[in-house]
C-alpha positions in Angstrom: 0.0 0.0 0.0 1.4 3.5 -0.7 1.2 6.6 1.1 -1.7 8.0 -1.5 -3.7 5.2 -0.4 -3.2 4.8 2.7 -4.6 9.0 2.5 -7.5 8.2 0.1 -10.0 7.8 3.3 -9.2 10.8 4.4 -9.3 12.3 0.6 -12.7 10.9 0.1 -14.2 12.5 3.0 -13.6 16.0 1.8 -13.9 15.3 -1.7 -17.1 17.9 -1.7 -15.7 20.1 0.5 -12.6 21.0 -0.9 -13.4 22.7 -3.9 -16.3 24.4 -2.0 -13.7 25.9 0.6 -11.0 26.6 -2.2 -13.8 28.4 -4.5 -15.1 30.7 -1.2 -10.8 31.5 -0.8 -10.8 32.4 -4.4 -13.6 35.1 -3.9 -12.2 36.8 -0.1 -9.3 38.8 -2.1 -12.4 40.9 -4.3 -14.8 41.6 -1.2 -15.2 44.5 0.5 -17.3 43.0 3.3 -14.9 43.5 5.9 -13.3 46.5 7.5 -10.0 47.8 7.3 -7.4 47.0 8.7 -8.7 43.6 8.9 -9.1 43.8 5.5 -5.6 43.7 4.2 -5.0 41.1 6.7 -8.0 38.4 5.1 -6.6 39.6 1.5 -2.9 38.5 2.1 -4.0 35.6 3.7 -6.3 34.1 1.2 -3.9 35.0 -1.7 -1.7 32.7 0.5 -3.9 29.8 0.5 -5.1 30.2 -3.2 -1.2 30.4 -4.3 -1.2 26.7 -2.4 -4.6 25.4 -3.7 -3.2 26.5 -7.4 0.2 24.5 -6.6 -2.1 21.2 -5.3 -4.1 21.3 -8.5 -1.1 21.6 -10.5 1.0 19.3 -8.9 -1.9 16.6 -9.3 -2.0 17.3 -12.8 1.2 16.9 -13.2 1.9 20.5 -14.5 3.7 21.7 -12.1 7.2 20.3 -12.7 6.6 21.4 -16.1 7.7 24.7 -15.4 11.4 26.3 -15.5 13.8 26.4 -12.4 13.2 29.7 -12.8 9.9 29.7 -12.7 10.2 27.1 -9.5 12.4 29.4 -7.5 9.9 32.4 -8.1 7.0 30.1 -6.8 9.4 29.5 -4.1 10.2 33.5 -3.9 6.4 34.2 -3.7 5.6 31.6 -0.9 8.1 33.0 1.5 8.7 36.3 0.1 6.8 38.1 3.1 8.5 36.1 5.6 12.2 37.0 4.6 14.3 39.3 6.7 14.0 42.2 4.3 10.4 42.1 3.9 9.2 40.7 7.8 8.8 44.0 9.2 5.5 44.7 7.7 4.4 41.2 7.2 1.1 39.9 9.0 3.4 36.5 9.9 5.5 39.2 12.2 4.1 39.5 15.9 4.5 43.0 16.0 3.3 44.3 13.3 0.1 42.3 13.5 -0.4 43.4 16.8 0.3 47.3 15.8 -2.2 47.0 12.6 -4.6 44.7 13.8 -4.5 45.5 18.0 -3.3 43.5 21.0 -5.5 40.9 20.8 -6.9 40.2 17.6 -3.3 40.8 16.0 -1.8 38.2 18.3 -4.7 35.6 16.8 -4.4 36.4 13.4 -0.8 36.4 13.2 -0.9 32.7 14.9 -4.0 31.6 12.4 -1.3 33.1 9.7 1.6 31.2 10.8 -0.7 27.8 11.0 -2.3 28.2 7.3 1.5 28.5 6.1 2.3 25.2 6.9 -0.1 24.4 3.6 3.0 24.4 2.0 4.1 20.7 2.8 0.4 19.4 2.4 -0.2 21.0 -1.2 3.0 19.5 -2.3 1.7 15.6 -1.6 -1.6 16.4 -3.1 -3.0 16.4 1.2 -6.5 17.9 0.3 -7.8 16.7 3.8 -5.5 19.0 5.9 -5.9 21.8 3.2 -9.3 21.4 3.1 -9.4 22.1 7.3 -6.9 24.7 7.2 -9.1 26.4 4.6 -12.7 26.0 6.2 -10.9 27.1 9.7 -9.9 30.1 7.7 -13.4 30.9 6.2 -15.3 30.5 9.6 -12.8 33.2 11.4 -13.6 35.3 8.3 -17.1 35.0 8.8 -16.8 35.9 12.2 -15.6 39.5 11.1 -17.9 39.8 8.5 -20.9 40.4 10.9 -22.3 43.7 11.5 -22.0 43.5 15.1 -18.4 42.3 14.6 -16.5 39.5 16.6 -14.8 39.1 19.8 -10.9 38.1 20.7 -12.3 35.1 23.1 -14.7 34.3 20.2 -11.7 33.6 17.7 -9.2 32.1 20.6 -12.1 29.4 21.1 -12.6 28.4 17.1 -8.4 28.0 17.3 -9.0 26.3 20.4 -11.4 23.8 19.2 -9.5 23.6 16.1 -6.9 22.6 17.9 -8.3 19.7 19.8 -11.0 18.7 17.4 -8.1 17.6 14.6 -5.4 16.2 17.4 -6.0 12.7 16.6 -5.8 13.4 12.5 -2.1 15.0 13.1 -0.9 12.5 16.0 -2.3 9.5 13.4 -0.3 11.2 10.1 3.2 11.9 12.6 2.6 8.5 14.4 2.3 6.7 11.0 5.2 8.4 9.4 7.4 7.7 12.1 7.3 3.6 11.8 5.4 2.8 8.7 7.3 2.6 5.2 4.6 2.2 3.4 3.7 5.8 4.6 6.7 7.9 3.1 6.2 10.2 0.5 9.6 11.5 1.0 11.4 8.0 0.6 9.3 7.7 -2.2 10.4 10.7 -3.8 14.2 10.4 -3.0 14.2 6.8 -4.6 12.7 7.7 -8.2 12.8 11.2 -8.7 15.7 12.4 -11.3 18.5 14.4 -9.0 20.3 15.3 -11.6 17.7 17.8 -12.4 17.6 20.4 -9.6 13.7 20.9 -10.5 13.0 17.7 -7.7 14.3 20.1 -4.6 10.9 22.0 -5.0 9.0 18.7 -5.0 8.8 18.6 -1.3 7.3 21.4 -0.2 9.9 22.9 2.1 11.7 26.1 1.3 14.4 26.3 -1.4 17.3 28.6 -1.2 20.7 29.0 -2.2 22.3 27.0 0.2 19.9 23.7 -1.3 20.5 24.4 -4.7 24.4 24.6 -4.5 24.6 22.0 -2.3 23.0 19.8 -4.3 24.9 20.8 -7.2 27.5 20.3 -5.4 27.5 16.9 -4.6 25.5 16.2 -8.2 29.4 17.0 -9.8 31.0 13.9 -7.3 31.7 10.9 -8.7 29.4 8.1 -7.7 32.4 6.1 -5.5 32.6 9.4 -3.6 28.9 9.8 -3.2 29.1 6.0 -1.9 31.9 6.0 0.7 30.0 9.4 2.3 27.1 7.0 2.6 28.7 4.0 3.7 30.4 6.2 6.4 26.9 7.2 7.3 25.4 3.7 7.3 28.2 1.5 9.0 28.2 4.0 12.1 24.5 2.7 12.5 25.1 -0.7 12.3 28.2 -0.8 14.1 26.2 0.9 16.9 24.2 -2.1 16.9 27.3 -4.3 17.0 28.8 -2.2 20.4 25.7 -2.1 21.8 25.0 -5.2 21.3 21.6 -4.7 20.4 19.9 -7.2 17.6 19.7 -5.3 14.1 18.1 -8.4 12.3 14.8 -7.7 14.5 14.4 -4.2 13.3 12.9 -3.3 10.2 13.1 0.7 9.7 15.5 3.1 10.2 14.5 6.9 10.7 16.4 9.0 8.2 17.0 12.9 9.2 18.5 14.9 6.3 19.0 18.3 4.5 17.8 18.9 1.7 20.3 19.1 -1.2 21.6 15.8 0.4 19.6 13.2 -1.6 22.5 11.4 -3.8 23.8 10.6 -0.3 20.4 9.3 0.5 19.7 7.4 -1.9 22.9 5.4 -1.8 22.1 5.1 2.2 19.0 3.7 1.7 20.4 0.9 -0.7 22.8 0.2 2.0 20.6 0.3 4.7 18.2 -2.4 2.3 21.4 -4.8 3.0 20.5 -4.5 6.8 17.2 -5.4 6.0 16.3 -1.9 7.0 13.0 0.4 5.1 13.7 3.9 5.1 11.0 6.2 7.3 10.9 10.2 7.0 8.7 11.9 10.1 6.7 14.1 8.8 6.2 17.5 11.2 4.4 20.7 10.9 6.0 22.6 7.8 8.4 19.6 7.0 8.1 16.8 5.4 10.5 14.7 6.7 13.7 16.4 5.0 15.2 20.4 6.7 15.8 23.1 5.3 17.3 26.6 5.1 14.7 28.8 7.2 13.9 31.8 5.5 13.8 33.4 8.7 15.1 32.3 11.8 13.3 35.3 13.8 9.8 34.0 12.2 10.7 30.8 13.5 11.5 32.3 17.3 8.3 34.4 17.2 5.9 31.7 16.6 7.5 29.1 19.2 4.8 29.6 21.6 2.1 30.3 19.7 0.4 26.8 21.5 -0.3 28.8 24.4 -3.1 29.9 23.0 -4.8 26.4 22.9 -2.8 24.4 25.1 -4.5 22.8 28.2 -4.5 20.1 30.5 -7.9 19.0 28.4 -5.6 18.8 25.1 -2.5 17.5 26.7 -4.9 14.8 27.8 -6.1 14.4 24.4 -3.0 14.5 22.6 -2.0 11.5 24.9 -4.7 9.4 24.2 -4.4 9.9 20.4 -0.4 8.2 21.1 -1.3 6.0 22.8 -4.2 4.8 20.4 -2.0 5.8 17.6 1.0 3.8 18.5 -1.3 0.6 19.6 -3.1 0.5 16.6 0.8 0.0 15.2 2.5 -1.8 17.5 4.2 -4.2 15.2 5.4 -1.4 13.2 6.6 0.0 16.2 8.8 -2.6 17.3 10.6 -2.6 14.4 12.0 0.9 14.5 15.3 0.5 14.8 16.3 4.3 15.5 17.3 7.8 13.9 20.2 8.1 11.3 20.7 11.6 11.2 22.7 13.8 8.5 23.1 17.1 9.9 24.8 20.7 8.2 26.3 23.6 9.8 27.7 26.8 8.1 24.8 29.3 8.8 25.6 32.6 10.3 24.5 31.8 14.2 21.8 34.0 14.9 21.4 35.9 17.7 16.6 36.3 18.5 15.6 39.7 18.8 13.0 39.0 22.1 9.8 40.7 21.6 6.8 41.6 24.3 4.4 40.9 21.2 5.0 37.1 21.1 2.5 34.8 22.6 4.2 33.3 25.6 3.6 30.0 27.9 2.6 30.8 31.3 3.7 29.0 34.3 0.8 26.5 34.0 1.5 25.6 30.8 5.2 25.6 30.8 4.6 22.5 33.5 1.5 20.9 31.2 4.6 20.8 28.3 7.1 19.3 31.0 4.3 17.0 31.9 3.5 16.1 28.1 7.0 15.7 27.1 7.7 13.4 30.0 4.3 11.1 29.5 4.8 11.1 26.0 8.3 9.7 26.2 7.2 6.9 28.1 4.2 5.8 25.9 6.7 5.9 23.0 9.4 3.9 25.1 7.0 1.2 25.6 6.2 0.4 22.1 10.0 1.3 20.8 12.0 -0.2 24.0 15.4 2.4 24.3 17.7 -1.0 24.9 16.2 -2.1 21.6 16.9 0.9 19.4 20.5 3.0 18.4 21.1 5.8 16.0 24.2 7.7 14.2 24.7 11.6 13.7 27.0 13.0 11.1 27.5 16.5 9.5 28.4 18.6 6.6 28.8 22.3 5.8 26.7 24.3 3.7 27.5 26.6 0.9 26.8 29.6 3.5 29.6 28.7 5.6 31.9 30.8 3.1 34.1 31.2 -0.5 36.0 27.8 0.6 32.7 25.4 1.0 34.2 22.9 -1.1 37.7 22.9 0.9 35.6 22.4 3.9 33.6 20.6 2.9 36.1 18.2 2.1 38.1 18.3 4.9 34.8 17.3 6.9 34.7 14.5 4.8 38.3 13.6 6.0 37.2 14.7 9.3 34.7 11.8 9.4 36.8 9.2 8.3 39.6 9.8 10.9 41.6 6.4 12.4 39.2 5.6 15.0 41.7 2.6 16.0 44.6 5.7 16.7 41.9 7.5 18.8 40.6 4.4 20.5 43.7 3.5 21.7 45.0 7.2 23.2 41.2 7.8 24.8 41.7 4.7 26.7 44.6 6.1 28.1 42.7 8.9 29.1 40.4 6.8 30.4 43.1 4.5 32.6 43.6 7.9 34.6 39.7 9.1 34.4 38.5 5.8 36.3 41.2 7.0 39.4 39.1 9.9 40.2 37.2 10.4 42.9 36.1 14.5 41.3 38.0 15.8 38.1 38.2 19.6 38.5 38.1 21.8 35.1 39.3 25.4 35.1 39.1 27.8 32.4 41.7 30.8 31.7 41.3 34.1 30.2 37.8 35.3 29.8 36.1 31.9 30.7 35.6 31.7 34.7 34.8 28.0 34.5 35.6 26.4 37.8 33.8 23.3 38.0 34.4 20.3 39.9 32.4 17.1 39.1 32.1 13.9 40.9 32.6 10.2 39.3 31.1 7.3 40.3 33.6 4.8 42.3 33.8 1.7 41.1 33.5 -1.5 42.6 35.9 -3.7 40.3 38.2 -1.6 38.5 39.6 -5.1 36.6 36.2 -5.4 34.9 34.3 -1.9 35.7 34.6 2.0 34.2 33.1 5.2 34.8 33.6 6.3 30.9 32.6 5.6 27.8 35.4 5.3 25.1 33.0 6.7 22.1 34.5 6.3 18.2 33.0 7.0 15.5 29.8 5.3 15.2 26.7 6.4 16.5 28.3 10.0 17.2 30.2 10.9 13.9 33.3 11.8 14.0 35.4 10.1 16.6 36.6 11.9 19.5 35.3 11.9 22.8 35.2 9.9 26.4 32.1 10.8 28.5 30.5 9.6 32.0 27.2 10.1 33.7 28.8 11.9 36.4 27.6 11.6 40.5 24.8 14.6 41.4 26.2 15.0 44.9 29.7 16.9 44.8 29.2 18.4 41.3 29.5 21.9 42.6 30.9 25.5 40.1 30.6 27.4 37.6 30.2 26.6 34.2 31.2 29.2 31.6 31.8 30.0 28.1 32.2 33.2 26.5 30.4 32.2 23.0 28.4 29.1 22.0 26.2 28.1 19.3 23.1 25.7 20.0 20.4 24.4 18.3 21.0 27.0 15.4 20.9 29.8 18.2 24.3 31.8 19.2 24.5 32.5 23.2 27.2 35.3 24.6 28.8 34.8 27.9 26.8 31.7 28.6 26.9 30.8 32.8 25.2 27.7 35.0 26.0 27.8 38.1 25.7 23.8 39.7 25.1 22.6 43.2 25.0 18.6 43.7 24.5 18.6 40.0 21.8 20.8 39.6 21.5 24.0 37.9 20.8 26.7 40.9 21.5 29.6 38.2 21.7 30.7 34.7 22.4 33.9 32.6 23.7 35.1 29.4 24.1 38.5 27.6 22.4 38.0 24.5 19.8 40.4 25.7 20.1 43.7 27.9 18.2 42.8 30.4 18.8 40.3 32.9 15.1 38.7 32.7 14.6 38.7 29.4 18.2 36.7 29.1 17.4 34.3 31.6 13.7 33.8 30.0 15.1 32.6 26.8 17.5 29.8 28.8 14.3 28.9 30.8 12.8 28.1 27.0 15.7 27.4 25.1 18.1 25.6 27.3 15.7 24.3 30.6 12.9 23.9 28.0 10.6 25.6 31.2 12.1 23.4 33.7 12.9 25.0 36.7 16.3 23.1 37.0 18.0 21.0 35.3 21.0 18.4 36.4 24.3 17.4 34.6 23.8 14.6 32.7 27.2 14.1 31.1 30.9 15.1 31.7 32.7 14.5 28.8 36.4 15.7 27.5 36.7 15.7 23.8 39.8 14.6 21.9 39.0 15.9 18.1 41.6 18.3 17.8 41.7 17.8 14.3 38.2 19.4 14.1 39.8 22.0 16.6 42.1 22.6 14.3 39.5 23.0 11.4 37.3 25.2 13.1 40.3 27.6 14.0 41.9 27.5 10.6 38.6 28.4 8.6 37.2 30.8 11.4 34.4 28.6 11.7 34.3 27.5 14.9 31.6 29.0 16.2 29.5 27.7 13.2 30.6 24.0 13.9 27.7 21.8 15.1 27.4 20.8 18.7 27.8 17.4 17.0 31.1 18.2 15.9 32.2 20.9 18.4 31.3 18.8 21.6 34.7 17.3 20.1 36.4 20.4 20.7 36.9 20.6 24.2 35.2 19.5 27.4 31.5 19.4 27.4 28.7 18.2 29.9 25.3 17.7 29.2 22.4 19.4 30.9 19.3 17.2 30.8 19.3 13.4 30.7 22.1 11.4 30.8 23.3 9.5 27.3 22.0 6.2 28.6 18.1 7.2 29.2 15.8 4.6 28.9 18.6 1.8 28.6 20.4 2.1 31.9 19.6 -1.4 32.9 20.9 -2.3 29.8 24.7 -3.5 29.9 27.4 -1.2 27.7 31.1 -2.5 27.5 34.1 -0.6 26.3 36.6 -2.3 23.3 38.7 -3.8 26.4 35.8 -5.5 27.6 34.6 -3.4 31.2 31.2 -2.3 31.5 30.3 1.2 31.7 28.8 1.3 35.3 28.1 5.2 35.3 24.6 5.0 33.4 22.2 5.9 36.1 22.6 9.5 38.7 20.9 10.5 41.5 17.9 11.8 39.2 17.2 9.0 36.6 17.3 5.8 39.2 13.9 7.1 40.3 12.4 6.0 36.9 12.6 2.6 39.0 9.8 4.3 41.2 8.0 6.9 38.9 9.4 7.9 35.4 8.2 11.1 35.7 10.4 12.2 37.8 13.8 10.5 36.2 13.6 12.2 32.7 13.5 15.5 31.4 13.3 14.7 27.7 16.4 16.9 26.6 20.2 16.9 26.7 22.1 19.9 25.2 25.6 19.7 25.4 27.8 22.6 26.2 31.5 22.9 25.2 34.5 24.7 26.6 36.8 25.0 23.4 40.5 24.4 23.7 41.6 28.0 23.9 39.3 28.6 26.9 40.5 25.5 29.0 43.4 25.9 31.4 43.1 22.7 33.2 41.1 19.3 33.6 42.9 17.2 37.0 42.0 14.3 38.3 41.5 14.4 42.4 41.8 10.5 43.2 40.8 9.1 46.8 44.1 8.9 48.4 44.7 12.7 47.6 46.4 13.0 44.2 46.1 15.2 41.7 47.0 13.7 38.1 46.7 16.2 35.3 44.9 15.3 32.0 44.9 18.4 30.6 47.6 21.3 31.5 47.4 24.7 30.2 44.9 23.9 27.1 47.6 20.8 26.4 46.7 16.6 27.0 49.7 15.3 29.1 48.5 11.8 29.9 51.6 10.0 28.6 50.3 8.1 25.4 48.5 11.0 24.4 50.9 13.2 22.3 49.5 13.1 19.3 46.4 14.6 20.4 48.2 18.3 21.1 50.0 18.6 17.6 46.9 20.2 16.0 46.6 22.5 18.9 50.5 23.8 17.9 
């Protein structure tokens, strides 16, 4: 069965309403019948949705890749030409200006009805007439609203998006659910397998924004030969399975693998996929909001920060409620698909300039109640998921490229990445065992920064019972975590006690200055930054953006990083700061706020290449999952690195009172580890 009839259903049950809903659009632009200013507002809004209803019809018809790249990339220009940076300022999709044309309230509404009817975009491009055929009657019936002569109400249009919300919960859970674990769902796999890459008209096939970074990039990797196009996949692929293989997890009971990519990537994907066929493994894309299943360039990251929130004007314990329930159901109903996800294979890229939000009073924001109701959903959720795909059952790999962005010498980089990922993990296996032979001494290892980092951080390692067949630290190459270069721990709660600092960092696509957590037995006591002038508004965005609106969170991971190679990289380019957390957690110490690396698999045995189990899975926090879950996870871990330049010391403080150094002056000095410091020369 394919993903078009597996949809048919729901196709068939708004075959008569579509057309009705996409001829009443057609008309809005010509009336009169409401007032200015909400006028302009219904206008630009409906010549939205007819510009999408024009692309389903034409796409069905098979027209629409009939047309020029030229003509595609105008399409594209006219679908996000309001939302790009030069042109946001007076766009009804911007907070602020909605609110200054429209008024407080009503503005606010509008502008999160305007952000909601743009994610069209992914639905006209797989012909979804069911969710276009919503979006536009939801549309319509807050039009009508202001049509009246006594006018409307801002609670009147809060409760249509409200019941909007909660009436079609169980249609989006099913189609994410269902893209998530079912290959016969997938029209991205679909797409990647048999459409022609050689011609660049495909990137606008999926719906998702098209800009110059997607076009070189896959021009770019359209001009490799195939062998090159196949080693970057089998680099990709053999870090999965041999992620499996340490785990020691059974691949030959899993039947899909969940591919994350960039789009402009899909040579590489394709030759994945065949590889990932030999594993007996059917590609699956997940399918979210304005995606489907592939990322791209954002036209505007600032769009993307204003609209984070907008759920808070639906969200309740009543939906939370209901979104659970659709899971649940959801995942039941496919429970045999379910068990046979075997985990994420993600391709990630780096390059943009890190951008820095602008915070705005105009933006809808959780409030304290519902900042807990998406702690509470994050946490329930991740259990019913972890009951139909068991942790200890599943694995995953992360890789990264640049993007034509990152600057005049892409392809240099580019290829030195390529290097980057293919370093000799035996060489680094070998030296980080060293470093691990002096790691598993420790009772605390204290890390000091120099210069303008005021790092002074002292963490505490689990003791072990029999060093001859136990250690506190993972000795991670390159397989599931791309390229190879790190030892980490799950370090002790009680007696992890500083300051951790760092004077720039780039996260999640997001640049934070002067970056500071303050710990107390492993738990964050404070926070701040400086990307903002006032101390509220910084410490609001790291309750969202870091905490995710937890009030504290504790140190999940200590790890030191031994990639000086991509050190070295980062410095020589002046990219550093663009590098991926994937890549820079390499860099340098990092630790982990949020879970530990282990969560929902502690109980699950983990050996190093010598042989010892990794006992430091569990802390303080995630043992209680043995008594309520709830209060063992926190759904997130964002790593935070302290880069070379920034690192005076890391010493081991070992029970009977010695201090070994590891690292001295930003320089390794274990004896074995040599090698390691000539890229820092």
């Amino acid at each position: 069965m394919s993903y078009q009839e597996i949809y048919q259903p729901y196709r068939e049950e708004v075959a008569d309403r579509y057309p009705l809903v996409a001829a009443r659009i057609l008309e809005i632009p010509g009336e009169e019948t409401v007032a200015e200013p909400f006028r302009s507002y219904f206008r630009k809004a409906a010549e939205f949705i007819n510009l999408m209803y024009e692309t389903e019809r034409e796409i069905a018809a098979g027209t629409f890749f009939q047309k020029s790249i030229e003509e595609l990339q105008d399409w594209n220009d006219r679908v996000y030409g309001d939302i790009f940076s030069g042109q946001y300022e007076e766009s009804f999709g911007n907070p602020a200006y909605a609110r200054k044309v429209l008024g407080s309230e009503f503005g606010g509404l509008l502008c999160m009805l305007y952000a909601e009817i743009r994610k069209m975009t992914a639905y006209a491009a797989e012909n979804g007439i069911y969710e276009m055929t919503i979006y536009g009657e939801l549309f319509v019936e807050i039009y009508n609203c202001f049509e009246g002569e006594e006018g409307t109400t801002p609670e009147e249009i809060a409760k249509i998006l409200y019941w909007f919300a909660h009436d079609y919960t169980e249609v989006f859970t099913e189609r994410e659910i269902s893209r998530m674990v079912n290959p016969e769902d997938d029209f991205t796999a679909d797409l990647i397998e048999h459409a022609d890459l050689s011609d660049l008209r495909y990137l606008y096939r999926f719906g998702c924004p098209v800009g110059k970074n997607e076009r070189e990039l896959a021009s770019f990797l359209n001009g490799l030969p195939q062998e090159k196009i196949d080693a970057m996949a089998k680099t990709y692929t053999e870090g999965y399975r041999i992620g499996f293989e340490v785990g020691r997890k059974d691949l030959s009971k899993k039947k899909t693998v969940e591919i994350c990519s960039p789009l402009g990537f899909e040579r590489v994907v394709r030759a994945a996929i065949c590889n990932f066929a030999k594993m007996g493994l059917k590609p699956v894309f997940r399918s979210s909001g304005r995606r489907n299943g592939v990322s791209s360039t954002s036209p505007n990251e600032q769009y993307e920060f204003d609209h984070k929130a907008d759920g808070a004007v639906f969200l309740d314990k009543a939906y939370v409620e209901r979104r659970l329930e659709c899971t649940l159901s959801s995942l039941e109903e496919r429970k045999g698909l379910a068990a046979g996800y075997a985990g994420p294979a993600v391709i990630e890229t780096f390059g943009r300039e890190p951008f820095t939000p602008k915070s705005k009073p105009e933006n809808y924001e959780y409030d304290e109640k519902q900042q807990k109701l998406n702690v509470y959903f994050s946490n329930k959720n991740s259990q019913l998921v972890n009951q139909y795909i068991k942790g200890e059952e599943r694995s995953f790999t992360i890789i990264a490229y640049p993007v034509p962005e990152i600057g005049p010498k892409f392809e240099e980089i580019f290829e030195k990445t390529v290097e980057l990922n293919n370093l000799d993990y035996m060489l680094y296996r070998e030296m980080q065992q060293k470093l691990i032979d002096v790691l598993d001494l420790a009772e605390f290892v204290k890390i000091r920064g120099k210069g303008a980092n005021r790092t002074d951080l002292t963490v505490a390692i689990r003791p072990l019972e029999n060093p001859q067949k136990e250690t506190a630290f993972e000795n991670c190459v390159a397989d599931v975590n791309i390229p190879v270069g790190e030892v980490f721990t799950s370090p002790k709660l009680a007696g992890t006690n500083g300051i951790l600092h760092v004077t720039q960092v780039f996260l999640k696509q997001m640049k934070y200055l002067d970056l500071e957590l303050a710990f107390e037995d492993g738990m964050i006591v404070s926070y701040n930054c400086k990307n903002f002038e006032t101390e509220a508004e910084n410490k609001k965005l790291l309750k969202e953006q870091l905490l995710f609106h937890h009030d504290s969170l504790p140190m999940g991971e200590f790890a030191i990083g031994t990639n000086t190679v991509a050190y070295k990289m980062g410095r020589d380019y002046e990219i550093g700061a663009r590098l991926p957390i994937l890549i820079a957690e390499k860099t340098g110490p990092h630790f982990a706020i949020g879970d530990t690396c282990y969560t929902w698999a502690e109980d699950t045995p983990v050996y190093n290449p010598d042989g010892k189990e990794i006992v430091a899975r569990d802390n303080e926090i995630s043992i209680l999952r043995k008594e309520d879950p709830q209060k063992a996870y926190f759904n997130c871990h964002t790593d935070i690195t302290i880069p070379y330049d920034e690192l005076d010391s890391i010493t081991v403080l070992t029970r009977d009172g010695r201090q070994i150094p590891v690292i001295a002056d930003g320089k390794f000095v274990v004896p074995g580890t040599e090698p390691l410091n000539e890229p820092l020369e």
